[in-house]
N, C-alpha and C positions, 0 to 999 in steps of 0.2 A: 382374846381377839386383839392384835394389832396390825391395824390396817393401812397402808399405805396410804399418805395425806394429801388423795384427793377425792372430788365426790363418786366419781365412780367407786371406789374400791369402800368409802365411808358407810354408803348406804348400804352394799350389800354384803358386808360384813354385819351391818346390825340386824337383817332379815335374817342371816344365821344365825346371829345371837339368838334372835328371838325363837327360832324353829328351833334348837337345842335347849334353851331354858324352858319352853315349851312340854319338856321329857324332865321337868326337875333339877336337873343340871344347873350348878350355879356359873354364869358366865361373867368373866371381867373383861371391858370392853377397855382399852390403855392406849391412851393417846393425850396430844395436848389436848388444853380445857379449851380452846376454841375450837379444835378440830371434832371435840366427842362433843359439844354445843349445834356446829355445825348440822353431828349427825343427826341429832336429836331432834332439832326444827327442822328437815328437809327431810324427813324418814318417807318414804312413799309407803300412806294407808297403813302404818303400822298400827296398831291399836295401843292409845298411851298407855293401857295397863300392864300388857306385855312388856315396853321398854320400859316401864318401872321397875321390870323384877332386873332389868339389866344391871351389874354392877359399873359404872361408868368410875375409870378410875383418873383424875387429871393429872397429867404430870407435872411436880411446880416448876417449871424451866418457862419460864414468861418473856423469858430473851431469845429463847428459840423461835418464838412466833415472827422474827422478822427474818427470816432467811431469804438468800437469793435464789434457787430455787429445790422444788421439793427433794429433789435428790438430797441437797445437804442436811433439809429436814431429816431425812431419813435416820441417816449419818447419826447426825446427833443428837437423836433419842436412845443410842447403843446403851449407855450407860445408865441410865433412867429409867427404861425397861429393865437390864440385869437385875438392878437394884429391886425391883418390883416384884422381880417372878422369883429370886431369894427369899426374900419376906413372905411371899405368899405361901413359896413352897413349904417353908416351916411349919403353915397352920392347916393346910389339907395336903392330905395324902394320895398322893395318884399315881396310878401302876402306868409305866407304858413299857413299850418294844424297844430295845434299842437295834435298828440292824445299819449294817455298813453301806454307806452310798460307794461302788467301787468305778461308778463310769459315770460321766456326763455328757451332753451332746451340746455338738457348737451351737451357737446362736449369730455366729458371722454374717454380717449383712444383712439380718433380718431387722436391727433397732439400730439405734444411735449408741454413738461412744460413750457414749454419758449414760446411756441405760447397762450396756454392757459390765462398763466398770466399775456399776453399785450390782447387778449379778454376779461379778465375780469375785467380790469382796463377801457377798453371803455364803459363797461353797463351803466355807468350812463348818460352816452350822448345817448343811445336806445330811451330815452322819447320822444326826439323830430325829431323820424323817420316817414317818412307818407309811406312806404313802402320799395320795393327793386324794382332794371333793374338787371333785368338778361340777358347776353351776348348771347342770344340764342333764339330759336325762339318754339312755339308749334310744328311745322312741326318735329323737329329736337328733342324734348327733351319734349313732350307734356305729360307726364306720369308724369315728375319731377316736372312741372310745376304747373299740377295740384293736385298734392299731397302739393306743398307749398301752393295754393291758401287756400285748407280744412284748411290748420295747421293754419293759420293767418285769420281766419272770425272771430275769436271768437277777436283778437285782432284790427278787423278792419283798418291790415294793407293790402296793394297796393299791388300786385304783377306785376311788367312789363315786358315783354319777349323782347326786342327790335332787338336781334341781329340775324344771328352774325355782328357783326361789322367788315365787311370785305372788302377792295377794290372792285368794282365792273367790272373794268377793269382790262386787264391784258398786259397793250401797256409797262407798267412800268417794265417789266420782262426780263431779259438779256437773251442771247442764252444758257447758260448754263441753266437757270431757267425752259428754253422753252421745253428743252430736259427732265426733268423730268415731266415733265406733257405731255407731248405725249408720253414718254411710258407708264404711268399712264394711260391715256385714252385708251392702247391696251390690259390693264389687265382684265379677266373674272369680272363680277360685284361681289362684296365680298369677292375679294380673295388677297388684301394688306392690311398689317397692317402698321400702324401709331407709330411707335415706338418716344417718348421724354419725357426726364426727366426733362424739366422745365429750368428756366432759372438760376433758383441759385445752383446746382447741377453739380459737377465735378467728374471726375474719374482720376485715374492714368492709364498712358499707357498700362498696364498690365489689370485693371479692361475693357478699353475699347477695349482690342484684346478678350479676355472673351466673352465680351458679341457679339462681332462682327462672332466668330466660334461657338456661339448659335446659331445665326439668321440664318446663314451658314445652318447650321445641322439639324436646323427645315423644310428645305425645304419649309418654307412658304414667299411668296412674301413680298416686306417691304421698306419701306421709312423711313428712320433712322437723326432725327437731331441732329446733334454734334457740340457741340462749347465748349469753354471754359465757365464758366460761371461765372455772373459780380463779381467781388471782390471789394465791396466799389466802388472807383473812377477809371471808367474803360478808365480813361485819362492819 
């Protein structure tokens, strides 16, 4: 598992960890040593003995941890990773597929130029995909699923629904926790909204009284997450 270095992608990289090491599997989780730290203190409800069996592996590049942003992070772990998944490959043995990515689809105007041009610098590692896991399940998102499955026959790539990848108990929940999910449970069926803007995504106190005398004003029911969100090393 290497996850892309923010919490979004952190934590639910390690819920698969665990739901795969779960079946036996031994997993190595590779990233900087603050970022697999990160994930380790912030795991939502994982149970520590589960992310025990995780392999956390650090990478020693202690000068990468000041980057300008995560994109360049990304960038330069290229070598660090190789390095890793050579060495590993020598001491276990594992079969895959190899098949040919022969199309890709634009992504024009839907992200930033900055997202784009670290997508299109990974294409040439596309070749040796055997498909995608999607965080999600048919029940939940059956339409999008299989609208990817049409788009990928002709390239006889995989499509996996596995998730969501979500704690299945809730013994792990504080009293403060508990109180928003019983009143959640006494709202009409369809009638809360899910308001969050992600995990890298900040406001100013001004942008977030804004938005708070909208939600106000719309008179529609709502469950709003707010937090600071990570800046690099959130240590």
């Amino acid at each position: 598992m290497v996850p892309f270095p923010a919490q979004g992608h952190l934590n639910q990289l390690l819920q698969l960890s665990c739901l795969i090491s779960s079946y036996g599997l031994p997993v190595y989780y590779v990233g900087l040593a603050t970022h697999n730290h990160q994930a380790r203190i912030r795991a939502n409800a994982l149970n520590p003995s589960n992310i025990a069996k995780i392999h956390f592996h650090d990478l020693p590049n202690p000068e990468l941890i000041a980057f300008e942003t995560i994109w360049d992070a990304s960038m330069l772990l290229h070598d660090p990773i190789a390095s890793f998944i050579r060495d590993i490959s020598s001491k276990i043995s594992v079969q895959h597929e190899e098949e040919l990515l022969t199309k890709l689809y634009s992504l024009e105007g839907v992200t930033t130029d900055e997202a784009m041009d670290l997508s299109d610098s990974q294409h040439p590692y596309m070749d040796i995909r055997s498909g995608d896991i999607h965080n999600t399940s048919k029940v939940i998102e059956s339409k999008y699923i299989d609208l990817m499955e049409q788009a990928e026959i002709s390239l006889n790539k995989k499509q996996w629904a596995i998730g969501p990848i979500l704690p299945t108990k809730l013994d792990y929940m504080s009293n403060r926790e508990n109180i928003c999910l019983d009143w959640l449970n006494k709202q009409p069926p369809r009638s809360v909204l899910f308001v969050s803007f992600g995990a890298i995504t900040s406001f100013s106190d001004r942008q977030i009284k804004k938005l708070a005398m909208g939600l106000e004003q719309s008179k529609q029911r709502f469950i709003w997450v707010l937090r600071d969100a990570d800046r690099g090393d959130i240590f």
